[in-house]
N, CA, C and O of each residue as an XYZ file, in Angstrom:
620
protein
N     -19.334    -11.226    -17.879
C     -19.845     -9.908    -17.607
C     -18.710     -9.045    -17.021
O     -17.976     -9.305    -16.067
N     -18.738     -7.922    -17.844
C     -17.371     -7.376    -17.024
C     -17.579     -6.372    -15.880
O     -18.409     -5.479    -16.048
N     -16.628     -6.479    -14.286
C     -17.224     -5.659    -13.254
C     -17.395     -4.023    -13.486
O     -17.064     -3.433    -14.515
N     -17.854     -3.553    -12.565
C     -18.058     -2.558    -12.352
C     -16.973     -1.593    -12.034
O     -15.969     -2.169    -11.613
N     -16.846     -0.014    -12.124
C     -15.758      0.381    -12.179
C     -15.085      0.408    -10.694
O     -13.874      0.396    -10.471
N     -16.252      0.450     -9.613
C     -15.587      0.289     -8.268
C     -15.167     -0.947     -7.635
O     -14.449     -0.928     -6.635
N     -15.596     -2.062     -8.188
C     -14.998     -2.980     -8.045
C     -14.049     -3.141     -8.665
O     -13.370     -3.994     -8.094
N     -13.466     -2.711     -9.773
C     -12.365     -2.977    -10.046
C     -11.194     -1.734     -9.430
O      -9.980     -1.859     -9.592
N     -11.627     -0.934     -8.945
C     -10.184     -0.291     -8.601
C     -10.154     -0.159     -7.321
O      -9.226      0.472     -6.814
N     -11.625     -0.986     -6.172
C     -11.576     -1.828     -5.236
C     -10.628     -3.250     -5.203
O     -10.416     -3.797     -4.120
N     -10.201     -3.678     -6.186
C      -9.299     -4.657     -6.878
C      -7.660     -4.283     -6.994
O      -6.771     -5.088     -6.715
N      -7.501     -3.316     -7.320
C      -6.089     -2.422     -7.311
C      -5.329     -2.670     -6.431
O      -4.312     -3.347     -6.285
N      -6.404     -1.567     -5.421
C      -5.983     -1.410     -4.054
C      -5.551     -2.511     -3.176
O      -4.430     -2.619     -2.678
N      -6.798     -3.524     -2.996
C      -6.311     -4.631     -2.850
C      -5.284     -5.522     -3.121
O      -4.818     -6.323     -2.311
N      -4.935     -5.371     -4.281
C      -3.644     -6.210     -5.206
C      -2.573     -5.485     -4.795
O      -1.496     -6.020     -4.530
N      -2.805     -4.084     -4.700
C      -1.313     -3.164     -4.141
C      -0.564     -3.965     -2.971
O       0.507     -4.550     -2.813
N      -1.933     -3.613     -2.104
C      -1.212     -3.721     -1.002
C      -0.781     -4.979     -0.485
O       0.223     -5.123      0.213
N      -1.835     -6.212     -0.969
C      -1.023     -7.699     -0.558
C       0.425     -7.574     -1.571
O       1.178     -8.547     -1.529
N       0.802     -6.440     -2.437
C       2.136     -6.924     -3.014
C       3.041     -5.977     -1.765
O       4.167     -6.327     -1.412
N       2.485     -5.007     -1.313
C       3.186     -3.984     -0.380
C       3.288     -5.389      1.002
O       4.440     -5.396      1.436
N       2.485     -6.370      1.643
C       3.049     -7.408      2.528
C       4.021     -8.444      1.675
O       4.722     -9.301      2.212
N       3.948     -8.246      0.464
C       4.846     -9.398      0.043
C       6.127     -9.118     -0.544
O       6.898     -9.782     -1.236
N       6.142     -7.887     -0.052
C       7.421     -6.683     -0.350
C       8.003     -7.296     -1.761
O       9.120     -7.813     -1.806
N       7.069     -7.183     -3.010
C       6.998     -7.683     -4.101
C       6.592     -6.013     -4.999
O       5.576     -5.384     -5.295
N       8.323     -5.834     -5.180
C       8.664     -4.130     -5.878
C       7.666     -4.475     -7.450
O       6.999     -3.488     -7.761
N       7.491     -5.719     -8.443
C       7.202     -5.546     -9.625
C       5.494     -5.861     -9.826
O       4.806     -5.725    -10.838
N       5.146     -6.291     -8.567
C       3.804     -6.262     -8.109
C       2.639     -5.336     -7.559
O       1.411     -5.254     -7.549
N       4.290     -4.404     -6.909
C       3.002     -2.754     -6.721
C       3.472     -2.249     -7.506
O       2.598     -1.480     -7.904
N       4.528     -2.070     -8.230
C       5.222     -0.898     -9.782
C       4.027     -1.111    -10.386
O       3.316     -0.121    -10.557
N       3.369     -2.909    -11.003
C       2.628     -2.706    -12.024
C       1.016     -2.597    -11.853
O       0.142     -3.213    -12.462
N       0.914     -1.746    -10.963
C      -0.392     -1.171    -10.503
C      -0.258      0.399    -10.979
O      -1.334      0.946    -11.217
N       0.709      1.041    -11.115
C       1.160      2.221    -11.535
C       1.007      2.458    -13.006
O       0.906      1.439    -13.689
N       0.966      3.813    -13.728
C       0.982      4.413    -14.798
C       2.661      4.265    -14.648
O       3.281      3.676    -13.763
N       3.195      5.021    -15.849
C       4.623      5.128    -15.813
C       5.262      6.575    -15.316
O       6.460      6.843    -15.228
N       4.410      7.227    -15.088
C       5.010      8.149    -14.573
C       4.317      8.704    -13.267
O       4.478      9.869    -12.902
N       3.523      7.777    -12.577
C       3.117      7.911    -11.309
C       3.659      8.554    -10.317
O       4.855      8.269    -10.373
N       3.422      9.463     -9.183
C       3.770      9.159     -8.145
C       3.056      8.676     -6.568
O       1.856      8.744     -6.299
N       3.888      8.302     -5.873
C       3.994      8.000     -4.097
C       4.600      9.170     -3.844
O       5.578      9.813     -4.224
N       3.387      9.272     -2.803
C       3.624     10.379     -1.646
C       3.858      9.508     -0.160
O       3.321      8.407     -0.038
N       4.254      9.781      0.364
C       4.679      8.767      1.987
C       4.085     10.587      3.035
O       4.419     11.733      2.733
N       3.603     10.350      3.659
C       2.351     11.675      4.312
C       2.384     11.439      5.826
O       2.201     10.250      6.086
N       2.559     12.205      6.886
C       2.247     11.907      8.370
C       0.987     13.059      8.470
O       1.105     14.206      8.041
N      -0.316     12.487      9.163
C      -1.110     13.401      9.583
C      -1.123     13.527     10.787
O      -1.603     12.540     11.344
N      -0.655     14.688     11.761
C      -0.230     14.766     12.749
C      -1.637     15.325     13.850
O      -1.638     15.255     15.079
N      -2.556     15.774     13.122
C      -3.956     16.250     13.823
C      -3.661     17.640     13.307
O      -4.399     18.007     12.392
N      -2.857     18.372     13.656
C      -2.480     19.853     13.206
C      -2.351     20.096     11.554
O      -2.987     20.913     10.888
N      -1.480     19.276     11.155
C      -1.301     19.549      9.539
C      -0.540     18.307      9.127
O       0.282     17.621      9.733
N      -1.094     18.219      7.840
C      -0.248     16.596      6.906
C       1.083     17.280      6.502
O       1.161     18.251      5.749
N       2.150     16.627      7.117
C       3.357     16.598      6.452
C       4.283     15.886      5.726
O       4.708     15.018      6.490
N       4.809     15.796      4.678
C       5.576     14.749      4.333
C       6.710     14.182      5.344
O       7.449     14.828      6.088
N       6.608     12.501      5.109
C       7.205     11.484      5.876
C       8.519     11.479      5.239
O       9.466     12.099      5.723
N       8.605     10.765      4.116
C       9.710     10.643      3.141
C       9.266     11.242      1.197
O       8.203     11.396      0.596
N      10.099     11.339      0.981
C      10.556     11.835     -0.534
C       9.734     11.026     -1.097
O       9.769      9.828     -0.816
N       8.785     11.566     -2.054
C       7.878     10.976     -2.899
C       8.733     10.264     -4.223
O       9.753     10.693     -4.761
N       8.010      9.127     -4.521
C       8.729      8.494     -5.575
C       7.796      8.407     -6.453
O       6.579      8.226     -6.410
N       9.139      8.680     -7.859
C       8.261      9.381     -9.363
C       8.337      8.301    -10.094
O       9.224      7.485     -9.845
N       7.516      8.105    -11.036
C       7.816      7.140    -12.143
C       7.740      5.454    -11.267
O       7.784      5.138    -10.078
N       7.627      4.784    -12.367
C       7.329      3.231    -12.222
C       8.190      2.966    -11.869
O       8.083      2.575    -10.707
N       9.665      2.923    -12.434
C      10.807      2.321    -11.595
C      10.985      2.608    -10.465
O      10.995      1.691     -9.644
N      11.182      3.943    -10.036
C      11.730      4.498     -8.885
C      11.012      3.922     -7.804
O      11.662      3.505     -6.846
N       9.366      3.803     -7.804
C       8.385      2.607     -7.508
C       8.814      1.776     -6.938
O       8.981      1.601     -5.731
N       9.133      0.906     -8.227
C       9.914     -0.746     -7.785
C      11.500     -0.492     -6.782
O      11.966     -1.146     -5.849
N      11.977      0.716     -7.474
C      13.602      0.784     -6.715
C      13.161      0.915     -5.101
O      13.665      0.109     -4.320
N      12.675      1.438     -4.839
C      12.123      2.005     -3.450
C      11.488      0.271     -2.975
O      12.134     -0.296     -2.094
N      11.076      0.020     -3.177
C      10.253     -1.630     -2.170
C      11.391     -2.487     -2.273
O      11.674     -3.129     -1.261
N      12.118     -2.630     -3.314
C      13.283     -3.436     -3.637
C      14.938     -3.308     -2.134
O      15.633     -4.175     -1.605
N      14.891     -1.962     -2.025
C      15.523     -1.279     -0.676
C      15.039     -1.993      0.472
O      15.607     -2.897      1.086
N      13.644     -1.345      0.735
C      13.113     -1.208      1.459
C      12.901     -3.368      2.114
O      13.267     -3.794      3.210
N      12.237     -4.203      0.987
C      12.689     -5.634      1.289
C      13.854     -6.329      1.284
O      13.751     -7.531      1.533
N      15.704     -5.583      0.913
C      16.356     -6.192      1.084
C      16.253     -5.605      2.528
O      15.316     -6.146      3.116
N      16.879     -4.708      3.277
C      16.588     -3.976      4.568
C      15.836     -4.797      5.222
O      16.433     -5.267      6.190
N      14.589     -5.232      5.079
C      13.364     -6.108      5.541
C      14.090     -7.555      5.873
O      14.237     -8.019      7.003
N      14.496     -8.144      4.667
C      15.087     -9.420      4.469
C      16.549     -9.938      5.274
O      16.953    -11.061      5.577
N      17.222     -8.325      5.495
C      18.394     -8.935      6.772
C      17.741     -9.263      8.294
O      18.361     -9.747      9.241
N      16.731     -8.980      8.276
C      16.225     -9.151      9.946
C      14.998     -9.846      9.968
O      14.237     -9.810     10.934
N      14.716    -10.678      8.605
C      13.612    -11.972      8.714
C      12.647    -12.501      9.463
O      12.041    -13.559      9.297
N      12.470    -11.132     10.887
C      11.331    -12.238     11.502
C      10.722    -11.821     11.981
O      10.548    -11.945     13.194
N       9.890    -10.870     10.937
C       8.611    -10.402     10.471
C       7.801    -10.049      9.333
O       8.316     -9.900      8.225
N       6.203     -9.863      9.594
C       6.330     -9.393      8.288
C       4.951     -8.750      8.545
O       4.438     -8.995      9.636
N       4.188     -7.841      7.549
C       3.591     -6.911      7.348
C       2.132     -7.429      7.137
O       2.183     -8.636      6.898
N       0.794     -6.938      7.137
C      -0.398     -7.079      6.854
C      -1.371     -6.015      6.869
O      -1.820     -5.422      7.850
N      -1.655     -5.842      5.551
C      -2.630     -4.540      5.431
C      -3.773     -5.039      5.578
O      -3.821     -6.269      5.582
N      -4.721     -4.471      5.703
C      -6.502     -4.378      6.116
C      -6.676     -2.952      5.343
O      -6.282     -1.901      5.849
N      -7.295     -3.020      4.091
C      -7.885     -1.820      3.825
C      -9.364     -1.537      4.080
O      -9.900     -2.460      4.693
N     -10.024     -0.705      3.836
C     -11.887     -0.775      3.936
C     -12.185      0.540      3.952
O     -11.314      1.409      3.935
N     -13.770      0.841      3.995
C     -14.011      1.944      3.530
C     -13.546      2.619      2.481
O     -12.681      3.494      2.478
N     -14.149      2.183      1.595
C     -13.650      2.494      0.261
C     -14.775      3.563     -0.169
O     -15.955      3.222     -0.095
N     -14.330      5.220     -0.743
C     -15.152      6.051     -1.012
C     -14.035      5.781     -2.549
O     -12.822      5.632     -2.701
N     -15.348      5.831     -3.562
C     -14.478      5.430     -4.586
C     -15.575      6.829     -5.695
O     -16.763      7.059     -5.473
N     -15.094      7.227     -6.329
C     -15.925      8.938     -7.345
C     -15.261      8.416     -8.949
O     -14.041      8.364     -9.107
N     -15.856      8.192     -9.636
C     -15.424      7.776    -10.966
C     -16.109      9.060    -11.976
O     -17.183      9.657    -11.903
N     -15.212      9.140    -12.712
C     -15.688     10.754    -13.573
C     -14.681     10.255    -15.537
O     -13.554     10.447    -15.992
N     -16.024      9.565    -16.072
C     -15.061      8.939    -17.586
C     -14.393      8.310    -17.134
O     -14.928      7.471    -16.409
N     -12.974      8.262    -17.218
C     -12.041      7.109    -17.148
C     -10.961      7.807    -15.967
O      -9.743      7.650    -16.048
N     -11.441      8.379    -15.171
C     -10.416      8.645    -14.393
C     -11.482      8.721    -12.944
O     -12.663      9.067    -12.978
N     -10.641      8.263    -11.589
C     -11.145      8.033    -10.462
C     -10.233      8.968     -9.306
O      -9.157      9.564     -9.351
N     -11.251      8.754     -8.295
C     -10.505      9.315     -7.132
C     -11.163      8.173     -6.189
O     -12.226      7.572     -6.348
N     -10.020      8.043     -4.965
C     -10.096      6.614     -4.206
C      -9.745      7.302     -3.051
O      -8.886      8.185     -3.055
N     -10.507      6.867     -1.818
C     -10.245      6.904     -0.478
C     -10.423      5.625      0.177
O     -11.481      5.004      0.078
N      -9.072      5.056      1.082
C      -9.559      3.998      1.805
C      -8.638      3.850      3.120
O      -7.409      3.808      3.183
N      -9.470      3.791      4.017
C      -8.578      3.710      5.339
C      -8.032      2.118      5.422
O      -8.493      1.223      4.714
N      -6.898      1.922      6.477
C      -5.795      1.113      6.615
C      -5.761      0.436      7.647
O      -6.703      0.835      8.331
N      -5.150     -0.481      8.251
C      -4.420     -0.346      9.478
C      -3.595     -1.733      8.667
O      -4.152     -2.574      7.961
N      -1.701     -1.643      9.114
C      -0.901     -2.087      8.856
C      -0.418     -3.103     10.568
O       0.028     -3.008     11.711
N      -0.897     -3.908      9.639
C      -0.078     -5.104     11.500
C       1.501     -5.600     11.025
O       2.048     -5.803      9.941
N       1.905     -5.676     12.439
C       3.179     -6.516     12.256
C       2.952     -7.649     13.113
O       2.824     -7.678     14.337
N       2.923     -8.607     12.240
C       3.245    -10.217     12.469
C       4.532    -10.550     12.765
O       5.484    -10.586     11.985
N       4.505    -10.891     14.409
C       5.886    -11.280     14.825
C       5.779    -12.972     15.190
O       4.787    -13.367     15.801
N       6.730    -13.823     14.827
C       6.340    -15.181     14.154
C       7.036    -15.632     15.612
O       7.872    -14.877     16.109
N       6.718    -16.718     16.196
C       7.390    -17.550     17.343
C       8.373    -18.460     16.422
O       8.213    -19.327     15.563
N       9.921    -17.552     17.299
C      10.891    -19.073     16.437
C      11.058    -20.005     17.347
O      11.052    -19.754     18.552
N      11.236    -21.261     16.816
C      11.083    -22.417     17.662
C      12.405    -23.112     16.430
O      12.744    -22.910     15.264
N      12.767    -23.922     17.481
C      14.135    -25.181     16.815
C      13.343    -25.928     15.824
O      14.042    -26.400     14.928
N      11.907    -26.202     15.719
C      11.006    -26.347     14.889
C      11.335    -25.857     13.461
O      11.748    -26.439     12.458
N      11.057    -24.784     13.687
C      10.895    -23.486     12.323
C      10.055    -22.352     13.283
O      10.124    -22.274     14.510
N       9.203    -21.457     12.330
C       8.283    -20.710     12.470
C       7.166    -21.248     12.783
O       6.663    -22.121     12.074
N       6.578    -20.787     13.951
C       5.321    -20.891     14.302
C       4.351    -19.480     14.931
O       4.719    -18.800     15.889
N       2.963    -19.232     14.090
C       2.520    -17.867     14.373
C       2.190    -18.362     15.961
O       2.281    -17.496     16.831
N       1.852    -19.580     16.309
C       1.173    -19.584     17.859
C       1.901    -18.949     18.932
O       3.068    -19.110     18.576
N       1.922    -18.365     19.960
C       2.824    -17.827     20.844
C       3.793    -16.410     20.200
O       4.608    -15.782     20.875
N       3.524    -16.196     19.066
C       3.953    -14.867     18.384
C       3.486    -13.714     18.645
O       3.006    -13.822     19.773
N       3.338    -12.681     18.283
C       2.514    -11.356     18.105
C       2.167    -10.852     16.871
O       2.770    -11.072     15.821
N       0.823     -9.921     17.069
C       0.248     -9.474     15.856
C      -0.253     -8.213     16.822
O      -1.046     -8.083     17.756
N       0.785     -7.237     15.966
C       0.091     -5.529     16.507
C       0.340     -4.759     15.420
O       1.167     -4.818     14.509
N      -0.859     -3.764     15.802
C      -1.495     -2.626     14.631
C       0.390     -1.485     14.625
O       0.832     -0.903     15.615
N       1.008     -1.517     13.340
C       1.970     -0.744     13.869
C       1.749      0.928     13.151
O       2.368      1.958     13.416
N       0.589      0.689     12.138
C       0.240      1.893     11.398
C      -1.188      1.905     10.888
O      -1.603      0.987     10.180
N      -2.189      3.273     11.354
C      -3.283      3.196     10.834
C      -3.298      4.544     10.167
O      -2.657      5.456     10.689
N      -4.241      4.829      8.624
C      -4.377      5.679      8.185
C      -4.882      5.912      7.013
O      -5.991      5.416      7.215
N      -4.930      6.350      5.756
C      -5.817      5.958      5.045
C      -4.512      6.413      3.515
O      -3.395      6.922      3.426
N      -5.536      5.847      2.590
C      -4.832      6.186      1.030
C      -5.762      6.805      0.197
O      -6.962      6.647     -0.029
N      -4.892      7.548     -0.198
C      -5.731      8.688     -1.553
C      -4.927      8.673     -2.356
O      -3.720      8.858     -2.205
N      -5.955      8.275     -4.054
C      -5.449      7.726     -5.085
C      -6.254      8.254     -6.344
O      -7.473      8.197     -6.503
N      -5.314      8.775     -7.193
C      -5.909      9.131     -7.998
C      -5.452      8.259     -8.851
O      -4.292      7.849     -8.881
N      -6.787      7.774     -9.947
C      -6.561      6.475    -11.016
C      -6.780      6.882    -12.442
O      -7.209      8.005    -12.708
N      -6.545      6.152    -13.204
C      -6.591      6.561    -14.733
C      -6.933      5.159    -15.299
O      -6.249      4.156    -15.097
N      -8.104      5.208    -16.054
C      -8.435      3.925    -16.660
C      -8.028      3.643    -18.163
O      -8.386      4.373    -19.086
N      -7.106      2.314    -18.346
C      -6.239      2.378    -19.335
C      -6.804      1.104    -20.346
O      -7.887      0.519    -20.367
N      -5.881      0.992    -20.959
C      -6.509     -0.440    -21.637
C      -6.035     -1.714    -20.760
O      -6.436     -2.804    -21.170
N      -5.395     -1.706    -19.844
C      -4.882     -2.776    -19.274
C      -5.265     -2.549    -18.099
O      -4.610     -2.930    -17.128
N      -6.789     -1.659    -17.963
C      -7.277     -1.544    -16.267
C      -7.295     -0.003    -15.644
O      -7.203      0.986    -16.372
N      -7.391      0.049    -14.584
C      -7.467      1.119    -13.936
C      -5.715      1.131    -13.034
O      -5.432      0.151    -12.345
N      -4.886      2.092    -13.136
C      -3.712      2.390    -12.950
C      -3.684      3.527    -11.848
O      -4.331      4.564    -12.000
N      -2.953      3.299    -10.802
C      -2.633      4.954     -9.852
C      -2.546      5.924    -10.622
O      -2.668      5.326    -11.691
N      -2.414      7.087    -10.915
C      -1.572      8.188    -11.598
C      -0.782      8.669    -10.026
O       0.439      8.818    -10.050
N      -1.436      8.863     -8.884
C      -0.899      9.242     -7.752
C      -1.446      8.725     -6.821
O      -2.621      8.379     -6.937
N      -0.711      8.519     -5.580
C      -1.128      7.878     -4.613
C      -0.464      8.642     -2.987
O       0.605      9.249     -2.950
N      -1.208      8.468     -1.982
C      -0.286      9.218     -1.265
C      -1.019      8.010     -0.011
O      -2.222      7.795      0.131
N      -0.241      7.571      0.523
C      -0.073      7.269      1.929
C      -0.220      8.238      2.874
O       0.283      9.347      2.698
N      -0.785      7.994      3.765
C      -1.289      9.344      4.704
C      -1.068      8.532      6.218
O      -1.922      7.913      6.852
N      -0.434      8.631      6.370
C      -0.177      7.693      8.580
C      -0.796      8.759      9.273
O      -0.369      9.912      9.197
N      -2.056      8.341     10.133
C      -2.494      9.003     11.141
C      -2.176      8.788     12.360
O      -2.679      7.798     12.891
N      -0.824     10.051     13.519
C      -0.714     10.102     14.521
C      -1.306     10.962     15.471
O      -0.661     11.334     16.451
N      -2.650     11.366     15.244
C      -3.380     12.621     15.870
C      -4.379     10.924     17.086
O      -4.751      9.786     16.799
N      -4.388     11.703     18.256
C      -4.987     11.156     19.130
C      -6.392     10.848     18.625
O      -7.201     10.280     19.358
């Protein structure tokens, strides 16, 4: 039986973002159309402003997480965890609009002569906020066309 349309781009989102903790560039690219973009957004309480330079197209996508996890990968000892929910999901034919709030933890791992151990580590909220996504349903699924990250710093 095949799902429903909000479950599946309840599915997306999901898949995005465990590839966004697994700083896995060809895992959130191929959630994208090919000429998608990321918006990176601060909502400050006063007005949403852009954070960083939106990235166009599928590659630029992957080029951007690819940076962003070697950068990640010189200082190894941490790592990321999204929680999405509240999912307001509006489907209209084959194209959607997606709202879902966030909160991003950083998992700080206890090193021990052992190895890694999470016990005695930390886990704090380092970003909460939500994503708005506009989707396009293709033959290979439901795809971003745009997406914007939105970080909420308003009290």
């Amino acid at each position: 039986m095949p799902r429903d349309d909000d479950a599946q781009i309840s599915r997306v989102i999901t898949e995005y973002t465990r590839a966004v903790d697994r700083r896995d560039a060809e895992g959130q690219a191929e959630h994208f159309l090919a000429d998608a973009t990321v918006e990176y957004l601060i909502n400050n309480g006063a007005s949403v402003q852009i954070f960083e330079a939106a990235s166009v197209g599928r590659e630029q996508i992957a080029e951007r997480v690819r940076t962003l996890a070697a950068n990640a990968a010189q200082r190894a000892t941490s790592w990321n965890h999204h929680v999405t929910s509240n999912y307001l999901i509006d489907v209209t034919g084959d194209t959607a609009r997606l709202e879902a709030r966030y909160i991003a933890y950083r998992v700080v791992p206890n090193l021990t002569a052992e190895g890694v151990s999470i016990s005695g580590g930390e886990l704090f909220p380092y970003s909460i906020g939500f994503y708005r996504a506009d989707l396009e349903r293709t033959g290979e699924g439901w795809k971003f066309a745009r997406l914007q990250m939105v970080a909420d710093l308003h009290p």
